[in-house]
C-alpha positions, 0 to 999 in steps of 0.5 A, spaced: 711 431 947 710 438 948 713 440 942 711 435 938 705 438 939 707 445 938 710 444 931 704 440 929 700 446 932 705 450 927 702 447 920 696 450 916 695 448 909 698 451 903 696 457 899 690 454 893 690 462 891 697 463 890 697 457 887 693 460 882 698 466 881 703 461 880 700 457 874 698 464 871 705 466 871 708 460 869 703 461 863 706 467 861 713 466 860 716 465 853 713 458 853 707 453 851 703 452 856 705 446 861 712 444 856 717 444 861 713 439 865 714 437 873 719 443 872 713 448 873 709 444 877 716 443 882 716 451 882 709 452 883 708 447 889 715 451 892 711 457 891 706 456 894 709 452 900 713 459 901 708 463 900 711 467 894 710 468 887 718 469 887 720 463 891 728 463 893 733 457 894 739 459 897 740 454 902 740 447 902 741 442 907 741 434 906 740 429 914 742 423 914 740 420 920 744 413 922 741 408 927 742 401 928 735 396 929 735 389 934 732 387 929 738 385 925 739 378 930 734 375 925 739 375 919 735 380 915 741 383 912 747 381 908 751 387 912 753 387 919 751 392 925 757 396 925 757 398 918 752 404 920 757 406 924 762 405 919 759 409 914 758 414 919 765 416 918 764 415 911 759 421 911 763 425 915 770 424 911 766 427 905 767 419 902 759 417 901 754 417 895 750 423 899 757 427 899 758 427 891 751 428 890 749 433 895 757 437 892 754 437 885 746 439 889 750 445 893 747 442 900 750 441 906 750 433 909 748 434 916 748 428 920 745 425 926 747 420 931 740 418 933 742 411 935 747 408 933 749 401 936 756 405 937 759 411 939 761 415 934 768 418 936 768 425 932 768 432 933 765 434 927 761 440 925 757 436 920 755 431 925 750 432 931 749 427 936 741 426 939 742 418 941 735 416 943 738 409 945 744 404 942 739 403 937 733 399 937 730 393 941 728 385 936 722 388 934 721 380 933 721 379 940 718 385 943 717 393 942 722 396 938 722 401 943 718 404 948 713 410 947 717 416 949 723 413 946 718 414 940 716 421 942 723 422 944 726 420 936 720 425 932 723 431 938 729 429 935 728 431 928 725 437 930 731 440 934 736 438 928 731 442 923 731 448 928 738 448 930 739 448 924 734 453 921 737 458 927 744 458 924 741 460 917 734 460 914 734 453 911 730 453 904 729 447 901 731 441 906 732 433 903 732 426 908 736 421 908 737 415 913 743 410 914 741 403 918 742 396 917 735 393 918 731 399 916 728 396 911 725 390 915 723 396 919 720 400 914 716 393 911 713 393 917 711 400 918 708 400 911 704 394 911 701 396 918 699 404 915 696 402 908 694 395 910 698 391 904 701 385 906 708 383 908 710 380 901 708 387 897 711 391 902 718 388 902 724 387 897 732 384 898 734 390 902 741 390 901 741 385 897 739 378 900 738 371 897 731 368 896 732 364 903 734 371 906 727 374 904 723 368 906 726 369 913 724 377 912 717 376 911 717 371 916 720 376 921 716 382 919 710 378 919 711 375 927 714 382 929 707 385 927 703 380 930 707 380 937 706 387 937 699 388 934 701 396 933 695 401 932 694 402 925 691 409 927 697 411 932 703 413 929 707 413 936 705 406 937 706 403 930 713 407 931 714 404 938 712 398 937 716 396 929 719 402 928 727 405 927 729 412 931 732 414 924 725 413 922 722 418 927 727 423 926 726 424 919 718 424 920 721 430 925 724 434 920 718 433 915 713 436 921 718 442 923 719 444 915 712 444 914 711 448 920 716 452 918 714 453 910 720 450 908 719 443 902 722 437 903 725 432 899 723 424 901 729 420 899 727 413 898 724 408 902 725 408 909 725 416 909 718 414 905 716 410 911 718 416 916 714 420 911 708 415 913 708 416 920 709 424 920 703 423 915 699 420 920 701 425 925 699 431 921 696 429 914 697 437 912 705 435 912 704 432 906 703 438 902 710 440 904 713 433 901 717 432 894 718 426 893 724 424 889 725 418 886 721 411 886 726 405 889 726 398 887 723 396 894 716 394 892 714 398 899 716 405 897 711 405 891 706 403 895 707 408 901 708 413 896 701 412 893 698 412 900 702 419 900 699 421 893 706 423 890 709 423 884 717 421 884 721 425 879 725 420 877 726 413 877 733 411 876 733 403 879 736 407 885 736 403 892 742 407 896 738 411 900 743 416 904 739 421 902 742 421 894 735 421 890 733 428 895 740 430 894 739 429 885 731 432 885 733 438 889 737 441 882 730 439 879 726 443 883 731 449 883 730 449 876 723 450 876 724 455 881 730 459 876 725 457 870 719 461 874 725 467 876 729 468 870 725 465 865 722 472 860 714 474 859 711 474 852 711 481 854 717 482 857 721 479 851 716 482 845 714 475 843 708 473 840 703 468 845 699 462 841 692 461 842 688 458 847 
């Protein structure tokens, strides 16, 4: 808990005075003001969160955190449990969307082991094992995990942002998550944060039938109401319907923002860890980009909550981190236009009237 607590001491607001620069430097490159759109205020906000009226991405880096979810005994999934395990070894071998997408971004894929139902037999650089457990209890019948599991799961997060930080200074970071029946558990984090019911909160996942859904309401609504989680403690409501993928990437979001570095939440799962690390420090959401606007009905309502606007909306429901892995080449160019782009005064060009 001690670091936790110390990574949440870390965070302070971002800085509403450069933010102030930053727009008047935007408006005075050779442009109508605003014309570029989300571009401007993507370098705006990656400004302001750096500090910096000059802003650099060198590197970039996607985490995809793999973990399996009892919660798949009550057929909420067309996939098996050992497909987080096999996809795993896709990751890992270059073969996944996140690969392609974090190739033509120019990020790194690293993956984390949290608690995947298997153990993963690969010695890769790219891969980091933090296995809190094989993965979760059937939140259906019970915690899903217990309450230093759920400490343990954020911790986790953090150590794989600092390791990695230490090696060399990240500088922009997206999040990603691979796990059967993580929707299930993010439907029911969602519905327990915003207080919107199960039915809006929860779509087909991987692609269920219409009598798979109806059992997926059914299960998540039973899970919330054995477990009663506290809407008002983050740790509970993770223990109690939560994924150790999910506290991973919320540990990620609190030692970014502990370390003024934007992240990129991916879909609805890593919005649903954005959930939790919103409700540990609400300053951290002032480090958060979101990228896209999936086709699961929660992600729009968690993204709400949040206040975030997605930059894309392209029918995406893959997860892995690949809508991060497209918004990060939206948000380095914002910074290049902010970098590269010439003043009025610079290239001797007339400027318009306000």
């Amino acid at each position: 808990m001690r670091k936790l607590e110390e990574t949440v001491n870390r965070i302070s607001p971002i800085s509403s005075y450069l933010g102030k620069n930053l727009q008047n430097k935007l408006d005075n490159l050779t442009k109508p003001k605003g014309s570029l759109g989300r571009l401007e205020e993507m370098a705006k906000v990656v400004g302001m969160i750096k500090g910096s009226l000059t802003p650099i991405i060198n590197r970039k880096v996607s985490f995809v955190f793999a973990s399996d979810h009892g919660v798949v005994e009550e057929k909420v999934s067309a996939f098996p449990p050992e497909v987080t395990a096999q996809m795993v070894y896709n990751f890992l071998r270059g073969g996944a969307g996140i690969n392609v997408l974090a190739n033509l971004a120019g990020s790194e894929v690293i993956v984390v082991d949290i608690g995947v139902k298997e153990k993963i037999a690969a010695k890769n650089s790219k891969l980091k094992v933090k296995k809190i457990n094989y993965g979760t209890k059937n939140m259906s019948r019970g915690p899903a995990m217990s309450r230093e599991e759920a400490v343990k799961s954020v911790e986790a997060g953090i150590e794989v942002f600092e390791e990695e930080n230490r090696k060399g200074k990240i500088d922009i970071v997206g999040i990603g998550d691979m796990g059967i029946g993580n929707t299930t558990a993010s439907s029911a984090i969602t519905a327990c944060v915003t207080s919107v019911k199960v039915e809006d909160v929860t779509s087909k996942g991987t692609g269920i039938g219409e009598e798979m859904l109806k059992n997926k309401f059914a299960v998540i609504r039973k899970s919330l109401d054995i477990n009663k989680p506290d809407s008002s403690d983050p740790i509970d409501i993770l223990s109690k319907v939560g994924g150790f993928e999910i506290g991973g990437m919320a540990g990620v979001i609190l030692s970014a923002a502990a370390n003024n570095t934007p992240v990129i939440l991916d879909g609805f799962i890593s919005t649903a860890g954005a959930l939790i690390a919103a409700k540990i420090a609400p300053e951290s959401t002032q480090y958060m980009i979101a990228s896209h606007q999936s086709v699961e009905k929660g992600h729009k309502v968690a993204l709400n909550y949040l206040g975030k606007k997605p930059l894309l909306n392209l029918d995406l429901r893959l997860g892995e981190g690949t809508g991060a892995a497209l918004a990060m080449i939206l948000v380095e160019a914002g910074i290049r236009i902010l970098n590269e782009m010439a003043s009025f005064q610079e290239a001797k060009v007339s400027q318009g009237e306000n």
